[in-house]
DOKOL-669822 format. One line per 8 residues: number of its first residue (from 1); their letters; for each residue x, y, z of C-alpha. Coordinates in steps of 0.05 Angstrom, whole numbers, plus 5000, padded with zeros to 4 digits. Layout:
DOKOL-669822
NUM = a = X/Y/Z  ... $
END
This chain:
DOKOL-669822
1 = xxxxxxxx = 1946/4895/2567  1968/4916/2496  2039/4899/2473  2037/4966/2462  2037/4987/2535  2078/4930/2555  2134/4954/2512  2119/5029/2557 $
9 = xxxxxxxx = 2125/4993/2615  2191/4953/2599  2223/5026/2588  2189/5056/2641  2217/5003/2686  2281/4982/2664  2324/5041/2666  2392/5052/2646 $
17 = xxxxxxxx = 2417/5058/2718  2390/4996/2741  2327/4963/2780  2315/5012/2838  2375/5060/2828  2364/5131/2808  2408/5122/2763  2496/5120/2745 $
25 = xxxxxxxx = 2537/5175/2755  2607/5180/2731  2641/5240/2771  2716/5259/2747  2749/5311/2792  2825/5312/2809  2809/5330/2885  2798/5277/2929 $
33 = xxxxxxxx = 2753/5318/2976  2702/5336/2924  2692/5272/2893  2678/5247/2966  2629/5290/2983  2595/5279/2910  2595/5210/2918  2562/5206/2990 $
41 = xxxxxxxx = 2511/5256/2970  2492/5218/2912  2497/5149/2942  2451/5175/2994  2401/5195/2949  2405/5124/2914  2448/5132/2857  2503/5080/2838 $
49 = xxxxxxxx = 2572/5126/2831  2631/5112/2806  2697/5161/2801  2758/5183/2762  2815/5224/2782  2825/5244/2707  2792/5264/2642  2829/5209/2612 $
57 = xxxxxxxx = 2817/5157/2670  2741/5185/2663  2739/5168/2584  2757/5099/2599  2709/5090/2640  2654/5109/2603  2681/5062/2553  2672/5003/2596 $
65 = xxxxxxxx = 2612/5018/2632  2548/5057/2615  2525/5122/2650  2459/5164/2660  2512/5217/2674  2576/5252/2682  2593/5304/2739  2655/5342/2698 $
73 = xxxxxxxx = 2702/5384/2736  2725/5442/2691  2798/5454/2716  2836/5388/2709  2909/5361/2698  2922/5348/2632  2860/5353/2574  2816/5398/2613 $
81 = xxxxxxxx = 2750/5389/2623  2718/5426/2563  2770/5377/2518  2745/5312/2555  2673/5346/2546  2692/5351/2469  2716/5281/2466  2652/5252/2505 $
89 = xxxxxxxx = 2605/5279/2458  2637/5260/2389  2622/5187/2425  2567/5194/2458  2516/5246/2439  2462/5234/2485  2501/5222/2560  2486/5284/2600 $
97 = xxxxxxxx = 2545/5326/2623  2544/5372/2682  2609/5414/2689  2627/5431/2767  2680/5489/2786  2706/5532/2837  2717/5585/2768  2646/5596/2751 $
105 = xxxxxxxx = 2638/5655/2704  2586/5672/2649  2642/5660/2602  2654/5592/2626  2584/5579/2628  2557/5598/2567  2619/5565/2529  2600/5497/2562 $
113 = xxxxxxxx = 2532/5498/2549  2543/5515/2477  2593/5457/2477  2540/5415/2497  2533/5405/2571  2467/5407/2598  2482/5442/2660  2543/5486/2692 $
121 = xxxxxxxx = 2544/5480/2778  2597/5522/2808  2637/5502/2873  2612/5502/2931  2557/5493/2907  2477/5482/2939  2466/5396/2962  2388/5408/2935 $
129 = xxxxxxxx = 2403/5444/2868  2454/5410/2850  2413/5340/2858  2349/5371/2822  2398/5384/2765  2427/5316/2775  2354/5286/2766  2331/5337/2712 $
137 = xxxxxxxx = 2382/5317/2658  2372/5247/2681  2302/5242/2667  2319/5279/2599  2366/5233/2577  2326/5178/2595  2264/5200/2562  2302/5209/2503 $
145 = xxxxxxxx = 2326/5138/2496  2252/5127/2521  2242/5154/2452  2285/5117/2407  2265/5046/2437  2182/5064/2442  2192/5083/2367  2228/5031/2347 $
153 = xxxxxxxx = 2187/4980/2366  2127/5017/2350  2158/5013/2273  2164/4939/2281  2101/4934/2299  2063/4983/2258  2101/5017/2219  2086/5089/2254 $
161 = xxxxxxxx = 2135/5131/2222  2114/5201/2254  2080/5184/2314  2109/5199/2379  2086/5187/2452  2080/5135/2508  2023/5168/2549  1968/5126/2560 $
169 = xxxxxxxx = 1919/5168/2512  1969/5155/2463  1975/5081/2471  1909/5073/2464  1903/5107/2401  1960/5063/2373  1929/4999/2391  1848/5023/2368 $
177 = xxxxxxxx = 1895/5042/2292  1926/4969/2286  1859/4943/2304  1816/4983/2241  1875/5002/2188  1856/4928/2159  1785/4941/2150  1751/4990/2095 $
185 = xxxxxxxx = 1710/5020/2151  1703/5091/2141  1747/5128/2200  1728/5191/2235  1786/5231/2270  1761/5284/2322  1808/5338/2360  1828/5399/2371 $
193 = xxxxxxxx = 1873/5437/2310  1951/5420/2321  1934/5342/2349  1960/5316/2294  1903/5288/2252  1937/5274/2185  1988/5248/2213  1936/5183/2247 $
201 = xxxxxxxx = 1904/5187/2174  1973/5170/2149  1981/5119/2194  1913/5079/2179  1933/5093/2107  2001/5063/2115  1973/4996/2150  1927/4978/2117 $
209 = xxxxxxxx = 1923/4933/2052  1917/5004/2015  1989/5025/2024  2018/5019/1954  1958/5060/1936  1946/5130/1938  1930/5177/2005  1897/5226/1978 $
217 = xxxxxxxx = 1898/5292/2032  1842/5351/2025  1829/5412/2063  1752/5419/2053  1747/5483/2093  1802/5517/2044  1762/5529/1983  1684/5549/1961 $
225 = xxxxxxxx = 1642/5502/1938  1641/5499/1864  1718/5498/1874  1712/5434/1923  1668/5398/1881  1708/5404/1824  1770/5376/1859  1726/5317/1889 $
233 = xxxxxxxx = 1695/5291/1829  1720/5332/1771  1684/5354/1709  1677/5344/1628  1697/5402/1590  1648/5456/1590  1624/5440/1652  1630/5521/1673 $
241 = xxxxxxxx = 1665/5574/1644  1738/5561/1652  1730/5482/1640  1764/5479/1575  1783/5409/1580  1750/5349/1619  1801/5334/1687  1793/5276/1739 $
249 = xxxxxxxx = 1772/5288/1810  1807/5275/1869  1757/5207/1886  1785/5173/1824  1868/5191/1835  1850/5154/1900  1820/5096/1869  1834/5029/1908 $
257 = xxxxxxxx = 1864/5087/1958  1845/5127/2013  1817/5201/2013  1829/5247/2071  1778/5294/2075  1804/5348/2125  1758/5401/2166  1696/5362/2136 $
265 = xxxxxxxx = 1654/5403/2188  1661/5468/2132  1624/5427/2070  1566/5452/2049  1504/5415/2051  1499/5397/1971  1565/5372/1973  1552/5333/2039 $
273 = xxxxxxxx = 1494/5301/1996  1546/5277/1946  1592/5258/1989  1546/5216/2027  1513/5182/1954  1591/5162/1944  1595/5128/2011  1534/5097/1993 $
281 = xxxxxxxx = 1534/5072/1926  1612/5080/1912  1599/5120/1846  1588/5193/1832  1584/5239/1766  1636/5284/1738  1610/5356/1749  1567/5369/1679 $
289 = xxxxxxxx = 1578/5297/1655  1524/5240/1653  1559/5183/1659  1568/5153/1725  1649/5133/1746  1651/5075/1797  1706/5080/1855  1736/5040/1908 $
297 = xxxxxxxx = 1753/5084/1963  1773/5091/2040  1746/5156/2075  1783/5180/2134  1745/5248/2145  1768/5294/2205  1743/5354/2248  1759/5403/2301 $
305 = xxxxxxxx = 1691/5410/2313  1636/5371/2353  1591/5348/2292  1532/5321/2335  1527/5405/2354  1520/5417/2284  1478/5366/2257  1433/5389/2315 $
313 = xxxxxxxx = 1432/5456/2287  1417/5439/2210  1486/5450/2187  1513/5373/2182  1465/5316/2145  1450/5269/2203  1456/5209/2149  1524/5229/2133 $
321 = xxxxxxxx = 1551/5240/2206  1529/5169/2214  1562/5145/2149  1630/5180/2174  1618/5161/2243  1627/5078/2238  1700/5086/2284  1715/5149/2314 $
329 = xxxxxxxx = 1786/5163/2336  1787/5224/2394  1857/5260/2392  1871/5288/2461  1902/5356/2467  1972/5361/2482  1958/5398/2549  1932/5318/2570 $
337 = xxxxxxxx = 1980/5284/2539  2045/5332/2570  2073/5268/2587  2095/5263/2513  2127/5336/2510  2203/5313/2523  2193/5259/2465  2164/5308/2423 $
345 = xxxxxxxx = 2221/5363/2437  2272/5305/2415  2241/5287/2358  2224/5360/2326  2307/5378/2348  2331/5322/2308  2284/5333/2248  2301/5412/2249 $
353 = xxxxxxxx = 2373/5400/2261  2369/5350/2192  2326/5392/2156  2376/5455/2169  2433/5406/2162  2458/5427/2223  2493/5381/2284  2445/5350/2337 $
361 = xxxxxxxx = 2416/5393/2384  2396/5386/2455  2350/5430/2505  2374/5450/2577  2324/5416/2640  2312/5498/2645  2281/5515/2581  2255/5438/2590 $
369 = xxxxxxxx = 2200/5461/2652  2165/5524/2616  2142/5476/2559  2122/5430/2608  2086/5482/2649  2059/5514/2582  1978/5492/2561  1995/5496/2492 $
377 = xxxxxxxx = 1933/5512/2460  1958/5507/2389  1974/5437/2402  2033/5395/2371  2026/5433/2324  2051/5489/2363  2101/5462/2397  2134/5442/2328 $
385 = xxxxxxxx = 2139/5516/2309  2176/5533/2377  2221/5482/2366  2238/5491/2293  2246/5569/2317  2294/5555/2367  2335/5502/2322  2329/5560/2265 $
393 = xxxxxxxx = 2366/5612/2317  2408/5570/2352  2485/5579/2343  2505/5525/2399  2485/5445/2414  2445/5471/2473  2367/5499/2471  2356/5540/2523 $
401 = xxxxxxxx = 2313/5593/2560  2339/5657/2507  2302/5619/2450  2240/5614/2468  2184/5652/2450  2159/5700/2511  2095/5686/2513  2119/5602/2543 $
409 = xxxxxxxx = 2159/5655/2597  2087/5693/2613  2107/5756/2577  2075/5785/2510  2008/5761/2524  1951/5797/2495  1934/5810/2575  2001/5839/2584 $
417 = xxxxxxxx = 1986/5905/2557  1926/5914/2613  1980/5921/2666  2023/5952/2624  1995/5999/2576  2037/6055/2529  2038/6123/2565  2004/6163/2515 $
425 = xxxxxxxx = 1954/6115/2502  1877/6133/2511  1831/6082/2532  1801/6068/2469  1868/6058/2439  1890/6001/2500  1816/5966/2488  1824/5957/2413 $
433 = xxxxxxxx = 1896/5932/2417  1881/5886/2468  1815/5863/2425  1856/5857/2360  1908/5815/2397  1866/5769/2432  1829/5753/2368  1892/5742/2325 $
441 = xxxxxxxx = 1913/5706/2383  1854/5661/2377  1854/5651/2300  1929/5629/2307  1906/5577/2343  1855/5554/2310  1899/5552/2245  1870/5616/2209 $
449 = xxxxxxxx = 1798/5582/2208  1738/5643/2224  1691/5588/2236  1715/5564/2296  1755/5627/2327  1673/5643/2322  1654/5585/2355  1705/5597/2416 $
457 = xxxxxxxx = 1687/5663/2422  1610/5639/2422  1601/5710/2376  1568/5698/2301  1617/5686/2243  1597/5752/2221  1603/5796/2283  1680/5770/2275 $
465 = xxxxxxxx = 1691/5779/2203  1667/5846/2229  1713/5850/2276  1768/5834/2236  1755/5878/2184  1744/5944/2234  1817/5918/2261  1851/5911/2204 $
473 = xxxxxxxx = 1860/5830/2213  1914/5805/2165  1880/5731/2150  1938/5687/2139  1931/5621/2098  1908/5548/2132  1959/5495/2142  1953/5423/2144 $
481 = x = 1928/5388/2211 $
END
């Protein structure tokens, strides 16, 4: 077994609430009756309980001892509970807080979950929902300090800055990365749009004895040809029209480097050629010139596309898939990997809430199970938009359900409109709508690219470009993958 997955295991196993428990719960309430009954509910259910008869009593506590969680009663003598709730989060930012009262109104509710508490249960209150809450922002606040240890010892280890997850596709790909960043094996990353292949080029970049030289990032499938292979190997003056001075290439600022070409699948078959002659021979010509320039460097190519399928079709060089082919690193979807959502949510909260210089933010175990549930087709990728949306909006500590976007909650599909169509609407009218949604839909997630919205839809590249063009298709511009 890897260190990798041992150091999974450790936090899988050794939770904050002890070997066997289901974790520590802290429960301050005034009434001697109601933290009874908490405590042998809990304590049934196997967690270790402890109690305070006071918010200042319950501060101490949590001073002294750690928790997985603290059962807050709104209404108490003294600092009430939304001041104790105040106090326990300027300490500790990450200890989930339910508040429990016999006044539950919206106002109340909504003022402590934007204070931070990750759930509001009003007295009396239901033995099974309250415990599914109970474990819900458990398992959250576990998987966030799941989080912080994986990655901290992953940076020991390898340095992987931006790389988050502990599912087992994941730990794989971490160990099969420390194993070929040394070597100056040509790498080829192969997934869906949104996995996150940069960020693995980054990472073999980073390890390996290249790192104080350039990474060098291109998006092949973002300009035409004559435009590519000027950026790639550059050109003397002259070399065309607008050449009015001679300019370096992209192979030769990554010199002694490494060059990440992106979408490699879109390159056309001359520049395939000289792509493959640099692989080859590690020298190439400036674009007019005649003087050969001699290079040193590491190719990390990556597609969203199966290139065996296109190589069988004429549209790939067989010797060149076999050049870029050496190690091949498959990024699974996020819909197989959903074990990594709640470390992902943390990590994109925190680096919106920096980037926005805003305070820490948090998501409720409500708006937690629709990303969960969600197939996310548009990847991490995706998921990174929704999150930096809903840190964008957000006016208190809390994420939850009013933030998302409706089509996680099943509404605003482009199938909606079938069962719900405008009243004055003709047929024709409800069949193109639908048609123009579905295929912006589609291009969305597959980051603007006609190619393979084409290929999904099994349809030519030119019956879409049709299509988009007859429906008025705004193309947006490519990101990074």
């Amino acid at each position: 077994m890897s260190d990798t997955a041992v150091v999974s295991r450790t936090l899988l196993n050794g939770s904050p609430g002890g070997p066997g428990l289901a974790g520590a719960v802290l429960i301050i309430d005034d009434e001697s009756e109601i933290r009874e009954s908490l405590q042998t509910l809990l304590e049934m259910e196997g967690f270790a309980v402890e109690t305070a008869v006071s918010g200042e009593a319950g501060l101490q506590r949590i001073g002294e001892h750690p928790f997985d969680l603290v059962l807050l009663d709104l209404a108490l003598p003294g600092r009430d509970g939304m001041e104790i709730l105040a106090e326990i989060r300027a300490h500790e930012t990450r200890l989930p807080v339910i508040m429990i009262t016999a006044y539950g109104t919206v106002e109340n509710a909504v003022r402590a979950m934007q204070s931070g508490a990750a759930n509001f249960v009003q007295k009396p209150w239901d033995n099974e929902k309250l415990l599914a809450d109970v474990r819900a922002a458990i398992g959250w606040r576990r998987a966030e300090e799941e989080n912080v240890q994986l990655k901290r010892a992953l940076k020991q280890r390898y340095n992987f800055e931006n790389i988050v997850g502990k599912s087992e596709p994941m730990l794989k790909i971490f160990d099969l990365v420390a194993q070929v960043a040394n070597s100056r094996s040509t790498v080829l990353l192969q997934g869906e749009s949104g996995t996150g292949k940069e960020v693995i080029a980054k990472a073999l970049h980073l390890n390996s004895p290249r790192h104080d030289r350039p990474f060098v990032p291109v998006n092949t499938g973002s300009m035409p040809t004559d435009l590519l292979e000027s950026t790639l190997f550059g050109h003397v003056k002259g070399a065309f029209t607008s050449a009015i001075a001679s300019k370096k290439g992209l192979f030769e600022m990554a010199d002694r480097g490494t060059l990440f070409l992106d979408e490699i699948a879109t390159m056309g078959l001359d520049t395939q050629a000289k792509i493959l002659r640099v692989l080859q021979d590690r020298r190439f010509m400036h674009l007019g010139g005649v003087q050969e320039v001699q290079v040193d460097v590491r190719i990390i190519a990556a597609t969203n596309v199966d290139l065996r399928h296109l190589v069988r079709e004429g549209r790939f060089r067989e010797d060149l898939f076999y050049r870029l082919n050496v190690i091949t690193i498959e990024l699974p979807p996020l819909r197989q990997r959903k074990q990594d959502i709640p470390l992902l949510v943390d990590f994109f909260l925190k680096k919106y809430a920096e980037e926005n210089d805003r305070p820490a933010r948090t998501i409720t175990p409500e708006a937690l199970r629709p990303l969960m549930a969600y197939s996310w087709p548009g990847n991490v990728r995706e998921l990174e938009n929704v999150i930096e949306r809903a840190v964008v909006l957000s006016s208190g500590n809390a994420i939850g359900m009013d933030l998302l976007p409706d089509n996680l909650l099943g509404k605003g599909s482009a199938f909606s409109l079938l069962h719900d169509p405008p009243a004055d609407a003709s047929l024709f009218e409800i069949v193109e709508d639908v048609e123009k949604r579905i295929i912006t839909e589609m291009l969305e997630k597959c980051n603007w690219n006609q190619t393979e919205a084409a290929e999904h839809f099994k349809v030519p590249l030119s019956t879409l470009n049709q299509k988009i063009r007859r429906l008025n298709i705004e193309i947006k511009k490519k990101t990074r993958g």
